[in-house]
N, C-alpha and C positions, 0 to 999 in steps of 0.2 A: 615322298612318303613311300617305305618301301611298303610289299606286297601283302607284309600282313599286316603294315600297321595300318593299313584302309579296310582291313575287316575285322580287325582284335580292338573290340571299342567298348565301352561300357553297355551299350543295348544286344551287344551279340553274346554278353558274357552273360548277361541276367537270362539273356534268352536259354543257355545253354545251359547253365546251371540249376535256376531257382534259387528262391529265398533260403529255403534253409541253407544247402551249398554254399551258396555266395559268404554268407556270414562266418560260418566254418573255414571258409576258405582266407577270407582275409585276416579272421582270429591266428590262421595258419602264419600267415606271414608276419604280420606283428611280435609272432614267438618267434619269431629267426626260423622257422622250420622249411625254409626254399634256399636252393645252395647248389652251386655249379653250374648255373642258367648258360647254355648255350644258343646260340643266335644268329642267321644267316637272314637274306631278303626276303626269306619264306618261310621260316622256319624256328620254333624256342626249343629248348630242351632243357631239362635239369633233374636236380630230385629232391623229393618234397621227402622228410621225415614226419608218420603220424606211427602208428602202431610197427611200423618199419621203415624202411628207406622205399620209397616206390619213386619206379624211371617212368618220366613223365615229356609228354610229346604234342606240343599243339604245330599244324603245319598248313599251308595252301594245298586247297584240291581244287583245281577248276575254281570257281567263283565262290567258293565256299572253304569254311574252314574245315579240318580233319581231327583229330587228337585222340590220345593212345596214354593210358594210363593201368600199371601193373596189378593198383590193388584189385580185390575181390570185385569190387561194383566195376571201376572201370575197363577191364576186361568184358564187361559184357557192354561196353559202349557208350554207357555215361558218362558226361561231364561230373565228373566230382569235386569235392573238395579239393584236393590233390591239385589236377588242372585251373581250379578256380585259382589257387594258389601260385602258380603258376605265371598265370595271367597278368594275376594282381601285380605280381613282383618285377611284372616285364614292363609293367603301363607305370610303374613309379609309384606315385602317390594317388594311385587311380582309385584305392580303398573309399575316399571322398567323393568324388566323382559316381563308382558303383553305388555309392548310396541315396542314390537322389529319391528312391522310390520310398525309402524308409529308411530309420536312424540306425545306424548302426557304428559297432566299435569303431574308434577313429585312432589312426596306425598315425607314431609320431615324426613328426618331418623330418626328423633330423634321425630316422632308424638307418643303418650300415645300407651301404649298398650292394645286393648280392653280390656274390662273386662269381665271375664266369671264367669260360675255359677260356677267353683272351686272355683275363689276368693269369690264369696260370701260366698261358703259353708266355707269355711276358717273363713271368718269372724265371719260369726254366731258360729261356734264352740269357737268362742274366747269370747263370749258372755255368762255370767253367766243366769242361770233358771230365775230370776225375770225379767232382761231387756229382752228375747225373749219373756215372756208372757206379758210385758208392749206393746213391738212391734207387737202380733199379736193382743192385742187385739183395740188398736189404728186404726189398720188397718182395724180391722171390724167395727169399730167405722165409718170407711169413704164406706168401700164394703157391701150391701147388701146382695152379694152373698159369700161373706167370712161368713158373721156374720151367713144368713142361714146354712150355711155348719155346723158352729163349734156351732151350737143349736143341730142341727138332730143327729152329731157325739157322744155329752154331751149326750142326750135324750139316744139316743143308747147305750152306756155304762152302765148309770144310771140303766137302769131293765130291761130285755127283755119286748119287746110289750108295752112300754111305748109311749107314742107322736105318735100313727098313722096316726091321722088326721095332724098332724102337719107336717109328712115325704107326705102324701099326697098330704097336700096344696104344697109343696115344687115341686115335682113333676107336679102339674097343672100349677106352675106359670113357670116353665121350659117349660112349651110344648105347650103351652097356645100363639097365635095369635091373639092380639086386633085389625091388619089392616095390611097392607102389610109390609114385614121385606123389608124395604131400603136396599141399599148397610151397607150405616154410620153404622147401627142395627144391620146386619147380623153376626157380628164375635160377640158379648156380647149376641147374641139370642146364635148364633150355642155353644160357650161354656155354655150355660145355660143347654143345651142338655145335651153335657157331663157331666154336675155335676148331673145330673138328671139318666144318666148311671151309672156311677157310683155309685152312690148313691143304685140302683138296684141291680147292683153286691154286694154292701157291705151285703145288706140286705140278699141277697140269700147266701154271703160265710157264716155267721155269723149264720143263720136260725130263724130270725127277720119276728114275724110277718108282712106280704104282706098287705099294706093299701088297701081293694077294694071301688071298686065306690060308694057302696050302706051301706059302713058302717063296713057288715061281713068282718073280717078276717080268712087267711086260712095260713096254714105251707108251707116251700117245698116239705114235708112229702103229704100235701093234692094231689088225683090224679088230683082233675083238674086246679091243681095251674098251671103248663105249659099251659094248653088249654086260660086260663084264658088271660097269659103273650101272647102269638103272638100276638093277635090282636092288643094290645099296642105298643108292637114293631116296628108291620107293619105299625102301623102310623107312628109312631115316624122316622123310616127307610125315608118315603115319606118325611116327614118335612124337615129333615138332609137335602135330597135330593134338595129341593126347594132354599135351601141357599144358592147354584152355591158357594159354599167355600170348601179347601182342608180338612181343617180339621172339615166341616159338611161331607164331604165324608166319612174319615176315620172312624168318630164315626158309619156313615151307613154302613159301611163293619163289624166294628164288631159288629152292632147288627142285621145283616143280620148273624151271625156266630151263635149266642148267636140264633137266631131263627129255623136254622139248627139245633143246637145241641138239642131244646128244641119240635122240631114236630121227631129225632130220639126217641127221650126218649118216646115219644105218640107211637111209631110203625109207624109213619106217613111221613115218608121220601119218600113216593113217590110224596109226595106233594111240594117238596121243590123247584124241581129241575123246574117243569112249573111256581111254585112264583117266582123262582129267572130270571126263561125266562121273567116274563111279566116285570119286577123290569129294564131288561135288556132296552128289548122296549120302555120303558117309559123314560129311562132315557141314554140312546145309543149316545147320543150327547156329555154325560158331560166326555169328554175324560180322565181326571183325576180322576174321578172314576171309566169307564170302566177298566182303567191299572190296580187300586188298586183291584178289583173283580180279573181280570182275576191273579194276582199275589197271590189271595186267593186258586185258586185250587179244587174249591169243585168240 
């Protein structure tokens, strides 16, 4: 039995959810509303459609389970509906089984079986080289942020230090604030962040000239290239922060890491430990990112 399915059980899920949840939540899956379930020996992922699409995340922590869910309620920590849903779709026909405690809607045996990203990666492997490049690029045709990505990656390839101002602009318009990030806004800003991370990493794994503000470029090689990068971070970390979303947290935990490792490399670690105290204060309430910090260890 792998490692969640000895704690993803029908008494863990009532425990987590409640009554009302629970029934909402299998209502969820009976309508077909759970879709792209992903699945490792620790780990589900997918997304449930109710009032939106929300990305939804149950996983192993130590002896106990974890989960991460975008709508309103689950950002603040709850199992919801969402995850109940979730749950249900990964245990099978467990709808039955969750109901021992009281009757409830009975989900029929023979409903579709989600679809997860195995079947797609299936798929796509079944897909000769020209129709995967008709499909991605189709897709960027309709995504902004696809199309940006796979310019900066082409650019990258193409010649070292080629396109800086263009990896640049990409980076302003990720981190970039025209008025206040709504709810609707907040998960297409917070993933604009992560491409924007990323995006950084690739450039420091690969050793890609660093676009700066004023124009000059400098190596990973340059010493003040780290002095340079925190301040950036420390924004960027605050912003994450501001999107009251699970996975604007996440991407702040690791660049809260990536900040750490880049004031050790200065000699400057004893600086970290009072940023990461003030980082705390400021932001001490958003209970789902304190968990993910304190699960950090520094």
């Amino acid at each position: 039995m792998s490692k969640l399915g000895s704690l993803l059980d029908r008494d863990h899920v009532l425990a987590l959810a409640g009554d009302r949840f629970l029934e909402r939540g299998e209502r969820y899956v009976s309508e077909g509303r759970v879709r792209a379930v992903d699945e490792d020996d620790s780990a589900i992922a997918g997304i449930v459609s109710g009032t939106a699409d929300y990305e939804v995340r149950i996983w192993v922590e130590g002896d106990d389970l974890a989960h991460a869910c975008d709508c309103p309620i689950g950002v603040d920590g709850t199992f919801c509906k969402h995850l109940v849903a979730l749950a249900v779709a990964w245990l099978g026909d467990s709808a039955d089984r969750l109901s021992t405690k009281r009757p409830g809607p009975r989900q029929s045996r023979d409903r579709p079986r989600p679809i997860t990203m195995a079947d797609v990666r299936a798929y796509l492997d079944g897909q000769d080289h020209g129709t995967l490049v008709e499909m991605m690029l189709s897709e960027a045709d309709r995504d902004d942020r696809l199309r940006e990505r796979l310019l900066i990656r082409t650019t990258m390839a193409a010649a070292a230090g080629a396109g800086a101002g263009q990896i640049r602009r990409a980076i302003d318009r990720a981190v970039r604030i025209g008025s206040f990030v709504d709810y609707a806004g907040a998960y297409d800003f917070a993933r604009g962040i992560h491409d924007a991370i990323d995006l950084v990493e690739d450039l420091l794994r690969a050793d890609q000239p660093w676009p700066r503000p004023h124009g000059r470029r400098c190596r990973r090689s340059d010493p003040d290239h780290p002095a340079d990068s925190i301040p950036i971070y420390q924004r960027e970390v605050n912003t994450l922060l501001d999107t009251k979303r699970n996975d604007g947290y996440e991407a702040a935990v690791k660049l809260l890491g990536r900040i750490r490792a880049l004031m050790i490399r200065l000699d400057r670690q004893h600086d970290f430990a009072p940023y990461l105290a003030s980082v705390r204060t400021a932001h001490g309430r958003k209970r789902n990112f304190t968990k993910l910090l304190d699960n950090a260890r520094w």
